[in-house]
N, C-alpha and C positions, 0 to 999 in steps of 0.2 A: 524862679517864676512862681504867683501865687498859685495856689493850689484848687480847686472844684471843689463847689457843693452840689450835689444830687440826691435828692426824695425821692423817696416811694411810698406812692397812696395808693389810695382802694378802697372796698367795701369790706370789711370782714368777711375772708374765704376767696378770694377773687389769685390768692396763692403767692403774695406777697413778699412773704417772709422766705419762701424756696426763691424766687428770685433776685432778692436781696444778696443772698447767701453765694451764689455763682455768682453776680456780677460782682464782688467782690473779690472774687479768688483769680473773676477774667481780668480785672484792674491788678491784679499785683501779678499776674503773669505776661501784663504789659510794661513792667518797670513799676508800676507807680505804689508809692507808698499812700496804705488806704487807713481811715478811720473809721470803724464802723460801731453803729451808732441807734440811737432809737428815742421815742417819744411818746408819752411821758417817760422822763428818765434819764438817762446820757451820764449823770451825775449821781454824787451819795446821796443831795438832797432831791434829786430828782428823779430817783430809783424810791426813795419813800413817799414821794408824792405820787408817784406812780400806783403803788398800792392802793392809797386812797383816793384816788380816781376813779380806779377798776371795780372796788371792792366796794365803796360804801357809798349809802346813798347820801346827796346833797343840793343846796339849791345850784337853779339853772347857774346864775352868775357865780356863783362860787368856784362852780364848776371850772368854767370858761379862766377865771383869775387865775385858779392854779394852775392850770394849763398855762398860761403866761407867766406865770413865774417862774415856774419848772425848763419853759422857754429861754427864760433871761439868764436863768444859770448855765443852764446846755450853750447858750451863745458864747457868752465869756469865758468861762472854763473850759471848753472843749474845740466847741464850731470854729471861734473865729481864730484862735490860737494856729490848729492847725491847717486851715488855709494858709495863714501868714510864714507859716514853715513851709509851705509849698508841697502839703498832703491834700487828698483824696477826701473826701466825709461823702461817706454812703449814710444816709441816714432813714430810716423807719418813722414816717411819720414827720410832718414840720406844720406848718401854719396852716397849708389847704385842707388838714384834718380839723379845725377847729370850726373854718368856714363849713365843713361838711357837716362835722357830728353837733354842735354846737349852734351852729346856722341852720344849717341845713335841719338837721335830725330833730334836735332840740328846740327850735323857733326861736333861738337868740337874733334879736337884728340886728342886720349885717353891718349898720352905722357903729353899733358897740366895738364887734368885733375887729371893726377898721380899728375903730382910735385906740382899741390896745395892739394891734398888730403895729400900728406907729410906734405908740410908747415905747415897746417894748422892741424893735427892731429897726426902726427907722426906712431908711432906703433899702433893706440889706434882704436880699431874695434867694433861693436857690440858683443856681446856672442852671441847672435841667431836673426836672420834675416830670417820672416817670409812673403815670394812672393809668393803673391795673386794672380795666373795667370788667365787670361782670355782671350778666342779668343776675335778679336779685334772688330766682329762686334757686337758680344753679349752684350759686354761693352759701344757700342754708343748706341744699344738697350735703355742699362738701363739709361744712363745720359739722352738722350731723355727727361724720365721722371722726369728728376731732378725738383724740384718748385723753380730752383732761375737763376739769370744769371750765365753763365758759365766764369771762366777765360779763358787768353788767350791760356796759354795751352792747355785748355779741347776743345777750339777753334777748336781746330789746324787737319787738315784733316787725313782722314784714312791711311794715309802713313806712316805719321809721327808717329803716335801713335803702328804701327806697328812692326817699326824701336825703340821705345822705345822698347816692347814688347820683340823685338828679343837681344836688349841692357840687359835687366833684365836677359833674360834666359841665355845669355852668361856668366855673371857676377854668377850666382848660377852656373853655370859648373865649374866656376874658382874658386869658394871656396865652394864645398858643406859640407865641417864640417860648416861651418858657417849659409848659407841658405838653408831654407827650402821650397821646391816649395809646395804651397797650389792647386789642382784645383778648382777654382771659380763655376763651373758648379754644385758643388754637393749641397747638400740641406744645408742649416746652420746649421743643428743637429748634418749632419755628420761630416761638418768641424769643429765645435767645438767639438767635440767628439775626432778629429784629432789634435786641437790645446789640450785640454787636454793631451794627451798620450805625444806628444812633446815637454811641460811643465814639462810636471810630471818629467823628463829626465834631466832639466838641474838644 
């Protein structure tokens, strides 16, 4: 049988990456062999582009390209290989991040970012997309307390991050068979408790 793809988005801090990490460990305690995964990145070329995404400054569309191209690699080397083996891809981050930070955050229009989301993927979408929502200041709250430097984006003032926030919510209106909104605010028990029942399902 082929295998799942499932994203997780969010705001910077809305606790992502701790959820990632368990639904993972809940997926191979189901049988299933998982691939776990992230964006910008996934790849050796896509682990360097990742760098310079985070780190250094560049224009808007630049921006946006490398993110698609880092995309195109992560698809063929990794994403669609192991669906077609009939594994699992959890993956950090996919397209609805570009429509967020790049659309949304950035003010790329969203006609651009359709026709590379085309180019560069065709028909080919997540099966379930899980957004981690979080009011935006509860979220600086918690990076606040992050023990490392921040990228540029996590940089990037409460506006911006907002305009992502409202980017993400838009993008689950427009496909909710797809996304699933998470509330950030509830305790981790519960959410995982929530991410069970929404697993169980697909």
């Amino acid at each position: 049988m082929p295998g799942k793809f499932i994203t997780l988005e969010g705001v910077d801090g809305a606790g992502k990456s701790t959820h990632l990490n368990w639904l993972v460990e809940h997926l191979r305690t189901k049988g299933r062999t998982v691939v776990q995964t992230r964006e910008p990145g996934g790849t050796p070329l896509g682990e360097k582009l990742r760098e310079l995404l985070l780190h250094e400054p560049m224009h808007l569309e630049t921006e946006a390209l490398l993110m698609f191209a880092a995309r195109r690699e992560h698809l063929e080397l990794v994403i669609k290989p192991a669906i077609a083996r009939g594994d699992w891809v959890v993956c950090d981050r996919f397209t609805d991040a570009s429509f967020a930070y790049q659309g949304g955050g950035r003010g790329l229009p969203v006609e651009k970012l359709g026709q590379l989301e085309t180019w560069v993927q065709g028909d080919f979408q997540p099966d379930l997309t899980l957004l981690f929502d979080l009011p935006v200041d509860i979220a600086a709250q918690r990076m606040a307390g992050a023990a490392r430097q921040l990228d540029r984006f996590e940089q990037e003032k409460a506006d911006f991050h907002e305009r992502v926030r409202a980017a993400y919510l838009a993008r689950a209106t427009e496909m909710p068979a797809r996304v699933q909104v998470i509330d950030s605010r509830q305790t981790l028990k519960i959410i995982q408790k929530q991410l069970e029942l929404i697993i169980a399902s697909e």
